[in-house]
N, C-alpha and C positions, 0 to 999 in steps of 0.2 A: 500507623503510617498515614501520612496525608497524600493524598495522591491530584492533582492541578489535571484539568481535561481544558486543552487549550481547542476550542471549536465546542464547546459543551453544551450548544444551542442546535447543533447538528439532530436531526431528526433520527439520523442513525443511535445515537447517543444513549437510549434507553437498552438495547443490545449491547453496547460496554458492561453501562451499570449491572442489567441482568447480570452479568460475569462475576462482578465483584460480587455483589448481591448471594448467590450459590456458590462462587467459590474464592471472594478474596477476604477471610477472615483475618489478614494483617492490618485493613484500612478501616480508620479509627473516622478520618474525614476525605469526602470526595466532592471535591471543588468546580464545580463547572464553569468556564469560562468563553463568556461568549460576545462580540459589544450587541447585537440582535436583543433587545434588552427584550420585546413583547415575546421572542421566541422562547426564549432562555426562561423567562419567567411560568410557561407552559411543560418544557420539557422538563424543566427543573423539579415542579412541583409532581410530575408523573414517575421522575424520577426516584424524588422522596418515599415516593409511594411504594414503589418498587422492593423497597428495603425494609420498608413496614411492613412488605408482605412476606417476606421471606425471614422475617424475625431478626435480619442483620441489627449487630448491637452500634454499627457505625452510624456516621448521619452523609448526606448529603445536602450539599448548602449551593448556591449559583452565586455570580456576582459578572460585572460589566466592567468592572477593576482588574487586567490584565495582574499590575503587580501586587497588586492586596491577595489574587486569587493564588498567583505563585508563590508568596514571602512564605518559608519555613516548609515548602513543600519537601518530601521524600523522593517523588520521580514526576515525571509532568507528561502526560501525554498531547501530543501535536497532531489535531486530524483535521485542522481546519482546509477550508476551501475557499480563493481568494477572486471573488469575483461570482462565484454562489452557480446555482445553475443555469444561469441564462450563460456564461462564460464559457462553460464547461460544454451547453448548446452550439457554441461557436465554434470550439476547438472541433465537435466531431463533426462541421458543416462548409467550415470553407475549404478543407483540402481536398473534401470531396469535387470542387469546379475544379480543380488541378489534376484530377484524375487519379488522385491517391487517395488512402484510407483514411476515415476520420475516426478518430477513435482517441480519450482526452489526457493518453498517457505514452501511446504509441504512434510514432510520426510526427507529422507537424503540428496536432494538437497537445502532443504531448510537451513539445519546444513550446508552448504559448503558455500550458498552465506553470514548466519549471522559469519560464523570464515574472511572472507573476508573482511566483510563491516563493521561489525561496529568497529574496532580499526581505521579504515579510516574517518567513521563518527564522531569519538569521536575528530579525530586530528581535522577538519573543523570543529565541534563545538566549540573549544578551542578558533580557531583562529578567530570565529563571535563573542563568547562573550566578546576579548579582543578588537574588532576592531568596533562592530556596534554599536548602541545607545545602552544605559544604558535599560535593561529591554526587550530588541526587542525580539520577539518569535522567536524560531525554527519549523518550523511546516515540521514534517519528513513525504515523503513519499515514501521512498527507503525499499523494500524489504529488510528480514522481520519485516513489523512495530512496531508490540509488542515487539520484542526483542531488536531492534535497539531503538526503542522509551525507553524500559525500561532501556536500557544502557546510554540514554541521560540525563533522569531523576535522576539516581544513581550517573553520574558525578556532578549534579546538577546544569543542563542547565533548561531552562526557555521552553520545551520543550513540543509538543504534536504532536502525531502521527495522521494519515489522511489516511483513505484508502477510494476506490470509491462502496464497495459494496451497503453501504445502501443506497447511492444516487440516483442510480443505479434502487432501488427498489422503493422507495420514486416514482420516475420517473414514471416505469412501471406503478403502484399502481394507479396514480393519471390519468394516462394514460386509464385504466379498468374502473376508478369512475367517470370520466369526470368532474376533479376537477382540481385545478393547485395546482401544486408538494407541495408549503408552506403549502397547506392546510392538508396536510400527514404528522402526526408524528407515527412516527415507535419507538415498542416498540426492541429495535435493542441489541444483548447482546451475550456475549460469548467473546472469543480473536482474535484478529483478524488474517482472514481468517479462524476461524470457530466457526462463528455466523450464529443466527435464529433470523426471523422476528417473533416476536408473538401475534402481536398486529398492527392494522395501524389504528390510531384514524384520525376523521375528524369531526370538533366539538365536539371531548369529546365523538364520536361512536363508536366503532372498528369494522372496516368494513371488518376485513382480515375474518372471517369465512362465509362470503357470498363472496368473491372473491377468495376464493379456493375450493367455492363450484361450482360459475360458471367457474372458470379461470384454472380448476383444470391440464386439459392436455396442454396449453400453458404454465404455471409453470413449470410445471412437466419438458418440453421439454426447458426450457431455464435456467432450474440448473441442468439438465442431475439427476435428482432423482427420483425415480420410486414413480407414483401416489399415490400407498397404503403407501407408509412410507410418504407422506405432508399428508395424510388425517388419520394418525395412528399419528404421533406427534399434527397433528391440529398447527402449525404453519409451515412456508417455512423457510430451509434453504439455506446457500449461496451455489452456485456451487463449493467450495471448499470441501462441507462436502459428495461431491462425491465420493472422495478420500480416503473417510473412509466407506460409505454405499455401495460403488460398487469397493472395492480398488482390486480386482483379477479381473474385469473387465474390470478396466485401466489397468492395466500391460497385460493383454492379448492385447488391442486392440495397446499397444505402439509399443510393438516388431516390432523391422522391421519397425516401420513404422517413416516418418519425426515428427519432434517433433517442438512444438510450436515456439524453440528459432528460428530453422533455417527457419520456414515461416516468424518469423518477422524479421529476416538478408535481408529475399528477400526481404521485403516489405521496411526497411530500406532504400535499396538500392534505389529502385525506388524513393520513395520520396525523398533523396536526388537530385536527379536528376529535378526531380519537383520543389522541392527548389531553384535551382539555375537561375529559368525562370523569370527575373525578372519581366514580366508580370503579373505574379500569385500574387495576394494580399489578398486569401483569404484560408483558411485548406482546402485542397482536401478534396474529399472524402475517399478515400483508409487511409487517416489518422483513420479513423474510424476502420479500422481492427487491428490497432496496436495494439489498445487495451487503458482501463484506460478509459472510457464511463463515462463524465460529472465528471471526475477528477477537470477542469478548474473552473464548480460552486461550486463544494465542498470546495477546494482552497481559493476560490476568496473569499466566503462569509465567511470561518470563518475567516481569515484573517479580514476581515471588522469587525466580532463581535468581536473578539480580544481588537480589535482599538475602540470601544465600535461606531463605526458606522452604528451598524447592534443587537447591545446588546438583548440580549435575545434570539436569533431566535435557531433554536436546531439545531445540528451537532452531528454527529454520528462521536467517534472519540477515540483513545485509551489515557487514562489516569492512573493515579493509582487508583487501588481499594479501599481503604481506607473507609472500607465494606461494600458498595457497595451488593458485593454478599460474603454471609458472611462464603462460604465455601475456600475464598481464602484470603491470608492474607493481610494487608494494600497495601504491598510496590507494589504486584503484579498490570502490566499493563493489564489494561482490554477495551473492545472495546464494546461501550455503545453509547447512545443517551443522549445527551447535552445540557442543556442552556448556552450559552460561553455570556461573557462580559469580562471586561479589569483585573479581578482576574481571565479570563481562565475557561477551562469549568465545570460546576458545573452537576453531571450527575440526570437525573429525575429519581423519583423512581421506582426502579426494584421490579416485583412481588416475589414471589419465582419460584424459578429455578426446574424443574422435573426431578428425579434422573439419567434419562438418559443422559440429560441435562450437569447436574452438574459432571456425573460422567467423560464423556469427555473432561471438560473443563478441570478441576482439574487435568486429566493422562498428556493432552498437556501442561497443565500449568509447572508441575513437568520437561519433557523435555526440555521447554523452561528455567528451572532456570539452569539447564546443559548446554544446549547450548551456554547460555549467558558466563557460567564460562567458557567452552571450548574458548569461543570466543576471551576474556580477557585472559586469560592465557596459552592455548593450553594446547599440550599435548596428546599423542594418546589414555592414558586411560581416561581424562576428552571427549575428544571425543568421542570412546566409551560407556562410561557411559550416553553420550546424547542419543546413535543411542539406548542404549536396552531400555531405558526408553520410548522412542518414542511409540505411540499406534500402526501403522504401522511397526514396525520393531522389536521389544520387543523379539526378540530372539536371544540367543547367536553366533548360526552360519552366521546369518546375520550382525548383529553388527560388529562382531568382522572380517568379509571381507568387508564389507562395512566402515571400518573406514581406512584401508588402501588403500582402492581407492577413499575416499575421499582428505587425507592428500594427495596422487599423482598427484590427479585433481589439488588440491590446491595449489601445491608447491610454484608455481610465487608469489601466494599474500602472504603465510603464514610465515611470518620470521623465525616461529619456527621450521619451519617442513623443511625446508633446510638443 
């Protein structure tokens, strides 16, 4: 297989290759793509190295040729980030003067990076489904997925979204029960970036209400959720749903203080630096604070169940509803747990959803059908009409200063808003 890494200049990007590297012995060539031509040429060649060191029989080759990098691909990975991270500093800085959260996927930064990225995403999908093999998946994992994924889908790309939360958990989970990971199916459900674990079967058991009985403050401390709301819902959600149970708690603890984008700039930096040793053949460790934790199996493996190499196995992964949970409509992307084979993933069945539940999903869902049209079409009132729908911002005085220091942040990418 050829497999096309659209952002393949991304610092994270040797954490992929690791993946393929140990476990994707289908990929004959893996294509980085990136225009960052001094980056790409850095991470590329560590990359290579990578493969030489795990004896992989495939090669890894870079290129700044978007459609050279895709023509005859198998499947194309999309992880790029549009506007880099000085952007992504912005998204988690100016909502914070509005007295809301900043954070560069949830909230009003998360409206800035979806009006940026997905008309960028849509143009690169164009140009994979003109140029790779007949049928080749897109498997998107660029911020924000459900939107970006749902805008891939509506063009009517061959399209499914990947994010690392439930992997993540899966991992943990199997980690507590002294089981290996395959043996953990999660019952995994919401949108993505804000889903609950409700269930972690092993043999057909669910073991998650004795592992949040004994596991209860090491949970608790590793999604920043306070122990009475996991043991009052009786399932775990993801650390994103921080952001809405403790949302005057982040904005208090941000002010002033450095923000995610600019520790991963530094951390960036470093690793570059690293990368260039041609010694080094293996992903540092500091690679691990960048962030995207077992990104590379989630990745690797549905990719392989795709290719019907791995058929059956479950992935947690954003598709369309298509009712699914029957308080959202078909077209709606939702982020579920999966059996994938070569029709793509088929999702297991969902219990019912508890109104708390459903009432969240549905308020974010509503925003994200806004943001999506803001994003396609611009516009300072479609932007707006994203920011008051938002369950974090839903107020007039906010919205409506918070959409003009968004369109300001935005300028450079926004064609419209020049």
């Amino acid at each position: 297989m050829r497999i096309a890494v659209i952002g393949g200049g991304s610092t994270y990007t040797p954490e992929l290759v690791d993946g393929f590297a140990r476990l994707g012995s289908m990929v004959d060539e893996l294509v980085l793509i990136d225009p960052a031509a001094e980056r790409l040429e850095i991470v590329g060649a560590f990359s290579a190295r990578i493969f030489e060191h795990y004896g992989h029989p495939g090669k890894v080759t870079w290129t700044t040729d978007l459609d050279a990098g895709v023509t005859d691909a198998d499947a194309a990975v999309i992880q790029l980030r549009v506007g880099g991270q000085n952007a992504r500093i912005s998204d988690e800085t100016f909502p914070l003067e509005c007295g809301c959260v900043g954070q560069e996927t949830t909230g009003a930064g998360g409206l800035g990076k979806a009006l940026r990225t997905v008309p960028v995403v849509l143009d690169v999908a164009a140009r994979i489904r003109s140029r790779a093999k007949p049928g080749a998946w897109i498997v998107d994992f660029t911020n924000p997925v459900g939107i970006v994924t749902r805008a891939l889908l509506d063009a009517g790309h061959k399209a499914v979204g990947l994010c690392n939360v439930a992997i993540g958990f899966q991992r943990r989970f199997a980690s507590y029960l002294g089981v290996d990971p395959s043996a953990v199916v999660l019952d995994h459900v919401g949108l993505n970036h804000l889903t609950w674990e409700r269930a972690a079967f092993v043999d057909g058991v669910d073991r998650l209400p004795g592992l949040i009985e004994e596991h209860l403050s090491e949970i608790s401390g590793e999604v920043d959720i306070p122990s009475e709301i996991i043991t009052m819902l009786g399932n775990v959600p993801s650390y994103y749903l921080s952001y809405f149970y403790n949302h005057d708690k982040h904005v208090r603890e941000s002010l002033g203080a450095p923000t995610r984008g600019q520790r991963v700039a530094e951390i960036e930096a470093v690793l570059l630096d690293m990368y260039r040793d041609v010694t080094l053949v293996e992903k540092p460790a500091l690679l691990g604070e960048r962030g995207g934790a077992y990104y590379s199996e989630a990745a690797v493996g549905l990719i392989a169940s795709l290719h019907d190499l791995d058929a059956g196995a479950v992935h947690s992964v954003n598709i369309r509803n298509n009712g699914t949970l029957p308080f959202l409509p078909d077209e709606a992307v939702i982020e579920v747990s999966a059996r994938a084979g070569l029709e793509g993933p088929a999702p297991l069945p969902v219990t019912p959803v508890t109104p708390d539940l459903a009432g969240l999903i549905t308020h974010v869902w509503g925003y994200e059908e806004y943001a999506l049209d803001a994003a396609l079409r611009g516009g300072r009132d479609r932007v707006y009409r994203a920011l008051l729908a938002h369950p974090l911002i839903g107020q007039h005085e906010y919205a409506d200063a918070l959409a003009d220091k968004l369109i300001a942040a935005g300028r450079d990418h926004l064609a419209w808003a020049r």
